[in-house]
The first five atom37 places (N, CA, C, CB, O) and aatype in JSON, in Angstrom:
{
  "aatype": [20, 20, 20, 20, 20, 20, 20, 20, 20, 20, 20, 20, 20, 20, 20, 20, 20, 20, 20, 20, 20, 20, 20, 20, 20, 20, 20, 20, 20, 20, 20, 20, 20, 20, 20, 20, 20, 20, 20, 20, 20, 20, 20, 20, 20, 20, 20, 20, 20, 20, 20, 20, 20, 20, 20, 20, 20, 20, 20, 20, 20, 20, 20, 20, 20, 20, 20, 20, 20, 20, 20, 20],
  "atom_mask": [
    [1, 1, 1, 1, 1],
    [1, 1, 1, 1, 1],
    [1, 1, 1, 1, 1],
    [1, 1, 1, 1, 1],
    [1, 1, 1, 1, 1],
    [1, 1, 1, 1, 1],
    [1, 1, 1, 1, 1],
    [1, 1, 1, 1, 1],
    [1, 1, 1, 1, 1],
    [1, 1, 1, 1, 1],
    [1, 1, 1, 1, 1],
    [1, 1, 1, 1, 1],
    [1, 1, 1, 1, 1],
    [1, 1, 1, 1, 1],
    [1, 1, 1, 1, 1],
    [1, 1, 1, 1, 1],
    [1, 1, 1, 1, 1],
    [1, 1, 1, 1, 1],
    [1, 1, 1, 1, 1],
    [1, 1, 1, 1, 1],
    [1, 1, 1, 1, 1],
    [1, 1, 1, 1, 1],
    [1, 1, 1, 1, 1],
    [1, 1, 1, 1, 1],
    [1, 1, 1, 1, 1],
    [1, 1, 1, 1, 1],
    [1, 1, 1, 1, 1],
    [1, 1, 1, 1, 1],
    [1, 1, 1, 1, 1],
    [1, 1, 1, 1, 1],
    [1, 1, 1, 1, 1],
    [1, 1, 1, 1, 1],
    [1, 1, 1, 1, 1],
    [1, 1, 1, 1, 1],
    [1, 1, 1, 1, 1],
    [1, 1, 1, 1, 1],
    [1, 1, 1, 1, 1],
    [1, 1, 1, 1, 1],
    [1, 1, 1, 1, 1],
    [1, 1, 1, 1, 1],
    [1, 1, 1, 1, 1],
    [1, 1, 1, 1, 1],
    [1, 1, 1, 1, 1],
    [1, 1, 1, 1, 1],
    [1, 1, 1, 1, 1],
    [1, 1, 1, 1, 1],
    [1, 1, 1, 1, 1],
    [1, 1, 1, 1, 1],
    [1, 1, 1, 1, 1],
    [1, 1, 1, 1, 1],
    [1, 1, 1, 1, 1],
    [1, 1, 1, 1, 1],
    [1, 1, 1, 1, 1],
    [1, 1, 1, 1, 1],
    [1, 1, 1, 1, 1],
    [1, 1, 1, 1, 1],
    [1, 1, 1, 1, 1],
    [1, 1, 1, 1, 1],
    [1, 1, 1, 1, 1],
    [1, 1, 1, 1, 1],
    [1, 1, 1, 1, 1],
    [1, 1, 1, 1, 1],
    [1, 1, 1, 1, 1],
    [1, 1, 1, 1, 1],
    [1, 1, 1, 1, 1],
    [1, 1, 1, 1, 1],
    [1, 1, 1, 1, 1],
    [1, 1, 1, 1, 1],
    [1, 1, 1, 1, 1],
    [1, 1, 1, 1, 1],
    [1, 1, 1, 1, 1],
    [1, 1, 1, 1, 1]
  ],
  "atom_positions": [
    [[0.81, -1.2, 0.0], [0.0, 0.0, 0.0], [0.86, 1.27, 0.0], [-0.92, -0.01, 1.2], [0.28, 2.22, -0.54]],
    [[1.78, 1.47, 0.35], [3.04, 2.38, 0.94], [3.27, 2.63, -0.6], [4.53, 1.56, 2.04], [3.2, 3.86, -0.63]],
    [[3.45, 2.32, -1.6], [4.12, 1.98, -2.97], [2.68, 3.28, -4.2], [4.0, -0.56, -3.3], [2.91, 4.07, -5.13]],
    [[1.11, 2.79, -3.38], [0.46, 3.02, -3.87], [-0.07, 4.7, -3.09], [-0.2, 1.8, -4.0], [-0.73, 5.57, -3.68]],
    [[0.35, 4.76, -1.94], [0.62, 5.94, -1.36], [0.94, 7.15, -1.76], [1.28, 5.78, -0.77], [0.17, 8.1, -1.76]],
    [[2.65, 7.18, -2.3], [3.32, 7.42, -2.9], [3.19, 7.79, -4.36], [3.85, 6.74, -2.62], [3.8, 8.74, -4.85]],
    [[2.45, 7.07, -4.98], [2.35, 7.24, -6.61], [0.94, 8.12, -6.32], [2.2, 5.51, -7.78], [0.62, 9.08, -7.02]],
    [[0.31, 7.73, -5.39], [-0.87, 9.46, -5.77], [-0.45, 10.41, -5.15], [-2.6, 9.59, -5.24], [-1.08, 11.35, -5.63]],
    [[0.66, 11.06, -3.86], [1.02, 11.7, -3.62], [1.96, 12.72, -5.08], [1.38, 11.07, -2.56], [1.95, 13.91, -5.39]],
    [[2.74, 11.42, -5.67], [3.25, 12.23, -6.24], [2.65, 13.07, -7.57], [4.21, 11.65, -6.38], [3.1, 14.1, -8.07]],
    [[1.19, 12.08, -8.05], [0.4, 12.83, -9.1], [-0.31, 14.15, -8.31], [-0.81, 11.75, -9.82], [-0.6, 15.24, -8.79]],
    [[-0.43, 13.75, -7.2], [-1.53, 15.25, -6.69], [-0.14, 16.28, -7.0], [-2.34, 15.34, -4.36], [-0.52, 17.22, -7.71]],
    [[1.54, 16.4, -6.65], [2.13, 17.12, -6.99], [2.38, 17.35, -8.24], [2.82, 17.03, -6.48], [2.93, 18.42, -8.49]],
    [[2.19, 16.8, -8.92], [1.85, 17.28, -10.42], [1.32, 17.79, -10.99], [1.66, 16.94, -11.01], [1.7, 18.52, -11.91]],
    [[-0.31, 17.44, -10.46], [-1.85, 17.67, -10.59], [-1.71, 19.62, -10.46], [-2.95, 16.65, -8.96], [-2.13, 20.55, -11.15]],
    [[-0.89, 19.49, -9.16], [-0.65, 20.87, -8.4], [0.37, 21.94, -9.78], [0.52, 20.43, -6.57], [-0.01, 23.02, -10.25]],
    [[1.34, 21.39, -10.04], [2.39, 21.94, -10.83], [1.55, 22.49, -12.06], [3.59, 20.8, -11.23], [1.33, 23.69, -12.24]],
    [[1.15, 21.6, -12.76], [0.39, 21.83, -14.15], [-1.0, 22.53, -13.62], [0.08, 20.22, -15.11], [-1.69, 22.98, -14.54]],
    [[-1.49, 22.68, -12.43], [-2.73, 23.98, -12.51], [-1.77, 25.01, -12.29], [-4.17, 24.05, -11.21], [-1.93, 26.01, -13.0]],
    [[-0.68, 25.02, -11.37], [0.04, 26.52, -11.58], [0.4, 26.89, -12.98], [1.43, 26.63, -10.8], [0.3, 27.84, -13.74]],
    [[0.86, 25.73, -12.94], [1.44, 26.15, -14.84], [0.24, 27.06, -15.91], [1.69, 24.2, -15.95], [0.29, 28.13, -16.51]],
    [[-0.55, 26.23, -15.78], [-2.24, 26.6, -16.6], [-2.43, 27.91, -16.78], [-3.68, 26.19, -15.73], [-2.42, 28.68, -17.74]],
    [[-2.72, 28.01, -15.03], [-2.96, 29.49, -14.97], [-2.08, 30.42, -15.52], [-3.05, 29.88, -13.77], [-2.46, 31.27, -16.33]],
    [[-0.76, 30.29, -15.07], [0.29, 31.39, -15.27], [0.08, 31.37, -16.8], [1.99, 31.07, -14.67], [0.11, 32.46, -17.37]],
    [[-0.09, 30.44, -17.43], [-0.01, 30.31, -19.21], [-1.56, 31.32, -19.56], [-0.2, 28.06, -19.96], [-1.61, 31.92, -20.63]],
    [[-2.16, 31.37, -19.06], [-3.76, 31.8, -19.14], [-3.7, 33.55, -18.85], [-4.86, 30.83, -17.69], [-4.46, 34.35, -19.41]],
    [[-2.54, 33.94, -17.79], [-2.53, 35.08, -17.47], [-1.6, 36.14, -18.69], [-2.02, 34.97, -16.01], [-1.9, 37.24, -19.15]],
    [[-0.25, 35.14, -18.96], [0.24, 35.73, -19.73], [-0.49, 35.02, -21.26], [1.76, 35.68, -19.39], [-0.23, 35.9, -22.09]],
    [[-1.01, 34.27, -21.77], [-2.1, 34.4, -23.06], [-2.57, 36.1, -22.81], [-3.75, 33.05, -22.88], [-2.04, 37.06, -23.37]],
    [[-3.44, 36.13, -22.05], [-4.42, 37.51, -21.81], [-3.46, 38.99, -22.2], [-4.98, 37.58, -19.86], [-3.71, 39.85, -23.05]],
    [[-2.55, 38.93, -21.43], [-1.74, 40.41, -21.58], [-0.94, 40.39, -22.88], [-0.59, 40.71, -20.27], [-0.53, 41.4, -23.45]],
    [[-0.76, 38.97, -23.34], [-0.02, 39.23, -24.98], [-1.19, 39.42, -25.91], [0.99, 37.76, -25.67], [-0.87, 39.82, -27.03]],
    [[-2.68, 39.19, -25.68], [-3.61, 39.55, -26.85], [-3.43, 40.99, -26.84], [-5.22, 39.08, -26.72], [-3.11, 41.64, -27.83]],
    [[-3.65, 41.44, -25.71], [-4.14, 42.94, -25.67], [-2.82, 43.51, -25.82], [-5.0, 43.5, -24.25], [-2.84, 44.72, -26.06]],
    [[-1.62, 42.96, -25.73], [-0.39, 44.34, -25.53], [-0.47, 45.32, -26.8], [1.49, 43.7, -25.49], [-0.98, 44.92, -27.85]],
    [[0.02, 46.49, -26.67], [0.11, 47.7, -27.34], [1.11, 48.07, -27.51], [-0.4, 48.57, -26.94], [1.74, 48.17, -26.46]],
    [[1.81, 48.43, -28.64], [2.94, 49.63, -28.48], [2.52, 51.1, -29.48], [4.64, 48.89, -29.12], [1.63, 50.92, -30.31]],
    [[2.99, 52.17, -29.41], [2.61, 53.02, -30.06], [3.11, 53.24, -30.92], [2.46, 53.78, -29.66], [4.28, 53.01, -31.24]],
    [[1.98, 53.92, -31.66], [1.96, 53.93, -33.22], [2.58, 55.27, -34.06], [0.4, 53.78, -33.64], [2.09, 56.2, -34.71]],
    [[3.44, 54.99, -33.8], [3.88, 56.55, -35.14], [2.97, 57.79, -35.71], [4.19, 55.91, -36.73], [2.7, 58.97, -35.49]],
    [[2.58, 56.25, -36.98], [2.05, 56.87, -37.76], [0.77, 57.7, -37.24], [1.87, 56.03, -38.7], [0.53, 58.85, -37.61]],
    [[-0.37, 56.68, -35.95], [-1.62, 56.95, -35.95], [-0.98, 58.79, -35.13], [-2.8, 55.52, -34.94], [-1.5, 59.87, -35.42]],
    [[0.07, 58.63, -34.26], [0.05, 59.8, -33.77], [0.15, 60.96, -34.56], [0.86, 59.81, -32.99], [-0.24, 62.08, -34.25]],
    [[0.7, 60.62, -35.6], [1.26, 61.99, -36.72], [-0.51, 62.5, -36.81], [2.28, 61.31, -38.88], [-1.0, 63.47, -36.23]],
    [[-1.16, 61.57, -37.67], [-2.33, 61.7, -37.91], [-3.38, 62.73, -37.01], [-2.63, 60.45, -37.92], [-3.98, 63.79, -37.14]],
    [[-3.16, 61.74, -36.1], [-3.91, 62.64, -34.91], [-3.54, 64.38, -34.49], [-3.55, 61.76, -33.51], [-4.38, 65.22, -34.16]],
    [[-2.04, 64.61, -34.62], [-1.8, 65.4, -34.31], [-1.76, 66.51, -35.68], [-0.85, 65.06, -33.54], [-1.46, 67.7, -35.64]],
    [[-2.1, 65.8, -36.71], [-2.49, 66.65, -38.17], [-4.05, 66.9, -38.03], [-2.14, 65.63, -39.81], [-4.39, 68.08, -37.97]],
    [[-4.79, 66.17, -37.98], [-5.87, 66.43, -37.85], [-6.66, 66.65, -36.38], [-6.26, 65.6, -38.57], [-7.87, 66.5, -36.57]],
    [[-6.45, 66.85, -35.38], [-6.81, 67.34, -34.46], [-5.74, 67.82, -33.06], [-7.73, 66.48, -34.29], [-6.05, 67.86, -31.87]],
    [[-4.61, 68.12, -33.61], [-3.35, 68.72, -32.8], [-3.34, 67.84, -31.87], [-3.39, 70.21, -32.19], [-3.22, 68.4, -30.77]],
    [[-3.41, 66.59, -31.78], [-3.59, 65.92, -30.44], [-3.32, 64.3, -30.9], [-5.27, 66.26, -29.71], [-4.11, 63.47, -31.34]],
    [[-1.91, 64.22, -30.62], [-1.04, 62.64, -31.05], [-2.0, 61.54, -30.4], [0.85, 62.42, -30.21], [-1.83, 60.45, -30.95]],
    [[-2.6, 61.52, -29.77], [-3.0, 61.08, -29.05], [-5.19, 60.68, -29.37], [-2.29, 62.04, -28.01], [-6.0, 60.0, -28.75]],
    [[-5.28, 61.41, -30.41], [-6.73, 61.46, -30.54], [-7.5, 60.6, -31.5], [-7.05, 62.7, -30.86], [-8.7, 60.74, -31.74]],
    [[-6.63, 59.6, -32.06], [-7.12, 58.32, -33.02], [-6.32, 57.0, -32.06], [-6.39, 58.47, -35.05], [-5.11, 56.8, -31.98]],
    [[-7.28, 56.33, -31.48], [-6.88, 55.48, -30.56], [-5.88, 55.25, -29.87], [-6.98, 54.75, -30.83], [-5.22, 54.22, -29.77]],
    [[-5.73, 56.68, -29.18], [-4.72, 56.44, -28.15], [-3.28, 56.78, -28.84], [-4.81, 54.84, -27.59], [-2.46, 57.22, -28.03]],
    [[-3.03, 56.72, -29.59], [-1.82, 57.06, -30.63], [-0.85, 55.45, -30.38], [-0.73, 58.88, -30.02], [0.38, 55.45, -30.37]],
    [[-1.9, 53.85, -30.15], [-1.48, 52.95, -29.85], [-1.9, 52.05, -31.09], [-1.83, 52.69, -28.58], [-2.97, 51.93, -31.67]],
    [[-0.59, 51.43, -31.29], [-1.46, 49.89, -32.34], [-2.81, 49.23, -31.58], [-0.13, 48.16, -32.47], [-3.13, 49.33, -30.4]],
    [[-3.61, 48.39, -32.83], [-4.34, 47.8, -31.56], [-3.93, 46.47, -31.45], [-5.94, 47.83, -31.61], [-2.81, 46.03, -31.72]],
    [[-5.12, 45.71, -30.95], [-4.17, 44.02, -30.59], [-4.15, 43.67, -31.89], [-5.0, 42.52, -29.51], [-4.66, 44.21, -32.87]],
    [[-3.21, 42.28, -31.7], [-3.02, 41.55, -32.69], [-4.23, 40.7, -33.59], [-2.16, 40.81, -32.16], [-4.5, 39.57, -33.19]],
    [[-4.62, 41.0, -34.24], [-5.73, 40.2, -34.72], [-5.38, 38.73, -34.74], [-6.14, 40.65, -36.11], [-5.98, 37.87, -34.08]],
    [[-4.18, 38.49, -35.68], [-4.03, 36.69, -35.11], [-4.34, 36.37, -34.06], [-2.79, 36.04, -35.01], [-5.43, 35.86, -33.8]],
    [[-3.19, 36.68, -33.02], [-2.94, 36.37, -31.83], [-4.93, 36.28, -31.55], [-1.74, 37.67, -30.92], [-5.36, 35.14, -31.7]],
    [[-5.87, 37.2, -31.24], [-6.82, 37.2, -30.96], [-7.57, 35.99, -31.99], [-7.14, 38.55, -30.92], [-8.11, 35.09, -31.35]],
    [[-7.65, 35.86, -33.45], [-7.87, 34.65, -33.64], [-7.49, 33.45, -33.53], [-7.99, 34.64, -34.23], [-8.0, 32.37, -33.84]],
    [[-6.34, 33.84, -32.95], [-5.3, 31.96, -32.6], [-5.88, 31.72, -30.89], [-2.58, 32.19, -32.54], [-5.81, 30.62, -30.34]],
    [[-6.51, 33.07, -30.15], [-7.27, 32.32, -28.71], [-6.01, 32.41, -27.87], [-7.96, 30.41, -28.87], [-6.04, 32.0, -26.71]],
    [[-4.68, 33.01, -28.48], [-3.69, 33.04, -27.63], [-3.51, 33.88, -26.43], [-2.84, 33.21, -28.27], [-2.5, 33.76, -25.75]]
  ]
}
């Protein structure tokens, strides 16, 4: 029994490892759909047509469309 003890102890630590893992994979999925960096061009724009770099979305790319269709 000692043998059989042991072998579910060590799956519940596994069990344990791979839900940390999951999550952490689930948290960073989320912040790479949405990340942003800013956009040059949209700022020029903005700041040509309404003096304000900042006034066509943020003067930021938006998300990745793959990435958002890959569910990543």
């Amino acid at each position: 029994m000692k043998v059989i003890e042991d072998l579910y102890d060590q799956i519940d630590k596994l069990n344990s490892v791979l839900d940390s893992f999951m999550f952490a994979q689930i948290e960073f999925n989320t912040q790479t759909i949405f990340h942003q960096h800013p956009d040059i061009a949209l700022m020029g724009v903005g700041l040509a047509a309404a003096s304000n770099p900042l006034a066509i979305a943020g003067g930021k790319t938006g998300p990745s469309g793959d990435l958002l269709a890959a569910g990543t």
